[in-house]
Backbone as CSV, one residue per row, in Angstrom:
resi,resn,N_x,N_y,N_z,CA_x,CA_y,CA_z,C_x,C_y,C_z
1,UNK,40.236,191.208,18.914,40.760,190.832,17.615,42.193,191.351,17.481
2,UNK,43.228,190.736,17.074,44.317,190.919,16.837,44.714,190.543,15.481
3,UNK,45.758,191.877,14.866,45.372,191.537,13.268,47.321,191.962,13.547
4,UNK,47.855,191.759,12.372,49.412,191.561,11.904,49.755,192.212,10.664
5,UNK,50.492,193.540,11.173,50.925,194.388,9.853,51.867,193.882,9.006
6,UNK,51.841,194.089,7.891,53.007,193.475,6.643,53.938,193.179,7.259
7,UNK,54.597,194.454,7.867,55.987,195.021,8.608,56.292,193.301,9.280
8,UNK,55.454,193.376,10.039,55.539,192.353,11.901,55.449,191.294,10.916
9,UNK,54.659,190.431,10.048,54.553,189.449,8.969,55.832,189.540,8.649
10,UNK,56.404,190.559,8.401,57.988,189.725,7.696,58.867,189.113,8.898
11,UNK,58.568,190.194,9.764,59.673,189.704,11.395,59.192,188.608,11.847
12,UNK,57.955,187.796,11.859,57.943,186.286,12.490,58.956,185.706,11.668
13,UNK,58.848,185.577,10.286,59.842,184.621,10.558,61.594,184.762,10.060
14,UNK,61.916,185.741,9.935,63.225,186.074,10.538,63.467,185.667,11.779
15,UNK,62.817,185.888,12.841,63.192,185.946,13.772,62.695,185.072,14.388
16,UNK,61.468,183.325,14.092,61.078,182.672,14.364,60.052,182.240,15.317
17,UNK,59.155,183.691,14.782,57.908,183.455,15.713,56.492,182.743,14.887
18,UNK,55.833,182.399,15.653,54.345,181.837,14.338,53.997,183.384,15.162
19,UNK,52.572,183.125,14.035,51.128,184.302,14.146,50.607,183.482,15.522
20,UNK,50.613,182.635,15.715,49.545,182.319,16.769,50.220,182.445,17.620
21,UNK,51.450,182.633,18.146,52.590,183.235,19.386,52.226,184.189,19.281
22,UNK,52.112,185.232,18.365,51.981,186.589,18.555,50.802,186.978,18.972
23,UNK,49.430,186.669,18.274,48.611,186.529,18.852,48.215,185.966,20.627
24,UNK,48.566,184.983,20.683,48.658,184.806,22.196,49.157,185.898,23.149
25,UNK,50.217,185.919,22.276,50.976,186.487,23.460,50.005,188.207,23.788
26,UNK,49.172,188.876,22.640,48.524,190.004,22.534,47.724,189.326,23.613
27,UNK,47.179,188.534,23.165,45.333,187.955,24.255,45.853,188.077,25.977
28,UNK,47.225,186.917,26.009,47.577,186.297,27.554,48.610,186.870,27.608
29,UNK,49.427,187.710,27.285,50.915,188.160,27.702,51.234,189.341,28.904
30,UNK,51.931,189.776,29.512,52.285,190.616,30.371,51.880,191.786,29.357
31,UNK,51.393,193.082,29.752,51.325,194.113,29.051,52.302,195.006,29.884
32,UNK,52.814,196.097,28.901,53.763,197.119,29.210,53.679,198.378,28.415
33,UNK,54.021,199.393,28.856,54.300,200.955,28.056,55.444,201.011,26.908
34,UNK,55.226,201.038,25.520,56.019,201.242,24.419,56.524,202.523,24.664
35,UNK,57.307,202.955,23.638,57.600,204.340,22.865,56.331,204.333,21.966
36,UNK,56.396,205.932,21.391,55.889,206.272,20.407,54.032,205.923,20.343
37,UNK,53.558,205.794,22.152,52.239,205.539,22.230,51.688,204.166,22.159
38,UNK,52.757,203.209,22.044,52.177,202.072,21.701,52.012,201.205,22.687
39,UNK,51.513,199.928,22.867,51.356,199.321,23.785,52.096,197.823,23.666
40,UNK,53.079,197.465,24.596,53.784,196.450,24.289,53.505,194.839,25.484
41,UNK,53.599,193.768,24.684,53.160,192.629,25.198,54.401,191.878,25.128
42,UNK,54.123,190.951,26.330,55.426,190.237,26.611,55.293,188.567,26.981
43,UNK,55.044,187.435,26.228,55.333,186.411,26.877,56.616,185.071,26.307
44,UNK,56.833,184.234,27.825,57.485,183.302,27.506,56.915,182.034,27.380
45,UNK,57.302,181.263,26.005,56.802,180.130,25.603,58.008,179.458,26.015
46,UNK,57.712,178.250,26.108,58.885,176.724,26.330,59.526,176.416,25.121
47,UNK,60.080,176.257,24.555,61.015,176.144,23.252,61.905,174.624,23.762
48,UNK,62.939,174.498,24.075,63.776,173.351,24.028,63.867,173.058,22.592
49,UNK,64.212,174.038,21.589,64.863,173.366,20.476,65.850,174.478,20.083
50,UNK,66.238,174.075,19.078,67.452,175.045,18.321,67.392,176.004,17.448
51,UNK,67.616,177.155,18.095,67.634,178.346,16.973,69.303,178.869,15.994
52,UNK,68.970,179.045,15.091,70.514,179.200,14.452,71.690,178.379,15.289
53,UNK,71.198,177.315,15.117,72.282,176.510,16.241,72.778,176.018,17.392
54,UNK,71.939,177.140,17.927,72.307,176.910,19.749,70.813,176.288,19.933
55,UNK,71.169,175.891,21.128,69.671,175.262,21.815,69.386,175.599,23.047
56,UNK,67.936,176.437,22.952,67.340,177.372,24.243,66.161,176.273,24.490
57,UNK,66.303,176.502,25.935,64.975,176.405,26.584,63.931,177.209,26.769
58,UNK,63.763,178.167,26.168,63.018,179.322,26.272,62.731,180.573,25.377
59,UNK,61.490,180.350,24.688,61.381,181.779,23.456,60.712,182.939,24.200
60,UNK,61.103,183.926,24.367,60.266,184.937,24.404,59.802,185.886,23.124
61,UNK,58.516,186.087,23.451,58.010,186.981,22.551,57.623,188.403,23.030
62,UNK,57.900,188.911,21.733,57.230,190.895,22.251,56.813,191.013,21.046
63,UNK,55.364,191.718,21.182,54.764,192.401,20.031,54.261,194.023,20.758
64,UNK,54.383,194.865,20.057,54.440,195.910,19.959,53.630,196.832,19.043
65,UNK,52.036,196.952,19.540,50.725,197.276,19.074,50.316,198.271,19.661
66,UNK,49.217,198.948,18.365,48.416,200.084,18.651,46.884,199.678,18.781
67,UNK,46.001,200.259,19.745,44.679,199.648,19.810,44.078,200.050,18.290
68,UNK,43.492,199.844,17.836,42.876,199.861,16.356,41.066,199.015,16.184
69,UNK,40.090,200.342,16.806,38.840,199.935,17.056,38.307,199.124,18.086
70,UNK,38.160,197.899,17.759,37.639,196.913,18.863,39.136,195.984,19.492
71,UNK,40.217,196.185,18.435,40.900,194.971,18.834,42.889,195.652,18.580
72,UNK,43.447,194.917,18.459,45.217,195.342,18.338,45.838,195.227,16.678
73,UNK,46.978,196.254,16.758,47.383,196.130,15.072,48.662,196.008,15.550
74,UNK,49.379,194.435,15.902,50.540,194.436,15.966,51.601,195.028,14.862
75,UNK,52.157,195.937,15.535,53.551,196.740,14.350,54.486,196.011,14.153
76,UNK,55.576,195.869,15.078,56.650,195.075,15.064,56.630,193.745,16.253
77,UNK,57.578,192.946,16.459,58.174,191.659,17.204,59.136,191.828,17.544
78,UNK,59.600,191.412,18.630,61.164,190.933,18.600,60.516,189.704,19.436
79,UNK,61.781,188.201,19.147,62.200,187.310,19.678,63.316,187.035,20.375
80,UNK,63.405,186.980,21.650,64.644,186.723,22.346,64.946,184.644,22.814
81,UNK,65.677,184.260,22.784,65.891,182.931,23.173,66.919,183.063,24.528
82,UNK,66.234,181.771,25.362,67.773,182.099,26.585,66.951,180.694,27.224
């Protein structure tokens, strides 16, 4: 189970991610070592459209979660485009 703190809820969409990217990316993404104990996930989705103007072929996502019982409490996101 993967659940989405207020915090990370405001950063999708600033920064133009859905919940179900983030989610995915928790379930199927590369996993990696955070700061501060946390556990960080990494994947790239196909995009080919335009963010603030420019146009990427490529979104990456990072969510940046603590295990929380059976399942993940994503904290924060970042989105990179390229």
């Amino acid at each position: 189970m993967v659940r989405i703190h207020p915090h990370a809820r405001e950063r999708l969409i600033e920064r133009g991610a859905s919940e179900q990217e983030i989610i995915s990316t928790v379930e199927t993404g590369e996993t990696f070592p955070a700061k501060y104990g946390r556990t960080g996930f990494r994947r790239n989705f196909h995009f080919d459209a335009a963010w603030r103007g420019k146009h990427y072929k490529t979104k990456q996502v990072e969510a940046f979660a603590v295990k929380e019982n059976n399942g993940w409490i994503v904290i924060t996101i970042i989105v990179r485009y390229f």
